[in-house]
N, C-alpha and C positions, 0 to 999 in steps of 0.2 A: 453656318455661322462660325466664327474665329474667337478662339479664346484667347484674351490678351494674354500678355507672357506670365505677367504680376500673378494673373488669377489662376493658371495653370500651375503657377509655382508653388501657391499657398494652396492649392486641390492637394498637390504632390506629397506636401508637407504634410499633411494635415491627416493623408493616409497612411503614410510613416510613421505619425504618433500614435494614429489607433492600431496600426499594429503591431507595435511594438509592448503596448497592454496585451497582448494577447498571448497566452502561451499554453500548454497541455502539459498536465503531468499521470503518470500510473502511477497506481498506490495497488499493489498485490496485500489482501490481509489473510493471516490465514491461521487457526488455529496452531498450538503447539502439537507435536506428534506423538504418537503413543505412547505411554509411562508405564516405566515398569511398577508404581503402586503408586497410592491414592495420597502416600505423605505428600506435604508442600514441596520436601526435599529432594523429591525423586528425580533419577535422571530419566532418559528414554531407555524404553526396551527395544531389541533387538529389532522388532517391527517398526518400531520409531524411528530409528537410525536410519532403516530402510526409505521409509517417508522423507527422512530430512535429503536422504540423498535423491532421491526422486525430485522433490522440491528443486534443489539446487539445478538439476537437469534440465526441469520445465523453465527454470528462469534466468537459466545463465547468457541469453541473449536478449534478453527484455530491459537493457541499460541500465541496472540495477543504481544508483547515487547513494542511498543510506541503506540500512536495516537496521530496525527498531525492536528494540526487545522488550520485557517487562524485567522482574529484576531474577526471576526464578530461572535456576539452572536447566530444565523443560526447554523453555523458549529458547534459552541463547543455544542448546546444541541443535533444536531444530535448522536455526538460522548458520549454524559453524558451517556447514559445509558449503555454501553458499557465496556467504561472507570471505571464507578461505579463498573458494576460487575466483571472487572478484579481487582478491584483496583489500577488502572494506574493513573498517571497524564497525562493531555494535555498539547501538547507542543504545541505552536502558531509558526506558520510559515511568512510570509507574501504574501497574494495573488499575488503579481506580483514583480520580476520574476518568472517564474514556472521551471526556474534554480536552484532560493534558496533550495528547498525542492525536485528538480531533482539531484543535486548535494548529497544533506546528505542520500540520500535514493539510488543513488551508494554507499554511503559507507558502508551501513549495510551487516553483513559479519555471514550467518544465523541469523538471526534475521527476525521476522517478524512485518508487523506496516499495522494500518491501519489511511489512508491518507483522510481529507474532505475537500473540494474544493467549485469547482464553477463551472457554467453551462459553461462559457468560461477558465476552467482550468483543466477539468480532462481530457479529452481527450491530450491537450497540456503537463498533467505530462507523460502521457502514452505514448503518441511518445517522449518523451524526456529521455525515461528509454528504448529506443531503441525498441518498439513494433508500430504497425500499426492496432489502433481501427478499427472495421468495420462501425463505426458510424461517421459520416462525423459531423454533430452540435448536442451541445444536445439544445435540441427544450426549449421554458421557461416554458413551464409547463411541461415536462420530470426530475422525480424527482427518477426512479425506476431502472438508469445503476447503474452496481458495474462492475468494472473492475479489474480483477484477475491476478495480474502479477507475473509470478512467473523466478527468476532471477538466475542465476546459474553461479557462478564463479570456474573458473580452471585455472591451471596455464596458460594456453594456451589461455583466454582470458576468457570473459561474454558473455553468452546469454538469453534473455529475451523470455519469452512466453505470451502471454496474451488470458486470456479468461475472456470471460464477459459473465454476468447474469442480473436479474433483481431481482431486492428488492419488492417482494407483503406483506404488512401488513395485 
């Protein structure tokens, strides 16, 4: 049987638009890295430096588009090294809600970002991007989860996967 030209045009069409809804983004979320003390103020210690450059290593070819930081000095030198060698800017998020930055991280539409946190927030961005960690807390001196989410929008809705790994310097 022979599909008129009309009806073949509008099949054509019609597959075009539903894929054009469709797109995949990675969201890496990952705790901040080792501190040298327990103030708010603290930078990284020598071990943490170590981790952010690690970090950077594991993800300098994963097409990095944003990095999100919270607003404490922790986070953003985790993400410096990283940040530096894509050439990106840090954008500051605010640690709580973990709405604010659940919210803008549905939005991304292929795009990829990578998200730095906190011991009581990365697991809560992760179930809020509609996944379920295998890690129930992260412990305070567990500084080595990355959590690997990767999100896929179609017409027909969103689905989120998540896989995790751990970060060794």
């Amino acid at each position: 049987m022979k599909i008129p030209h009309r009806l073949s045009l509008v099949i054509a069409l019609g597959i075009m638009l539903l894929s054009a809804g469709c797109s995949t983004s990675s969201i890496y979320v990952v705790r901040h890295a080792e501190r040298l003390n327990d103030s708010d103020t603290t930078s990284l210690s020598a071990a943490g430096l170590l981790r952010a450059r690690a970090l950077a290593g594991l993800l300098a070819n994963a097409q990095i588009d944003s990095i999100y930081i919270t607003p404490y000095r922790r986070t953003e030198q985790t993400a410096a090294p990283l940040a530096t060698q894509l050439g990106l800017p840090l954008t500051r998020y605010p640690a709580s809600p973990v709405t604010a930055i659940t919210g803008r991280l549905r939005q991304l539409r292929g795009k990829n970002a990578l998200v730095v946190g906190h011991s009581n927030t990365i697991l809560e961005i992760a179930r809020g991007l509609g996944t379920t960690p295998s890690i129930q807390k992260i412990e305070h001196a567990d500084y080595q989860n990355l959590l690997f989410i990767r999100m896929r929008r179609t017409p027909f809705g969103q689905r989120a996967h998540l896989y995790e790994q751990k970060i060794n310097p």
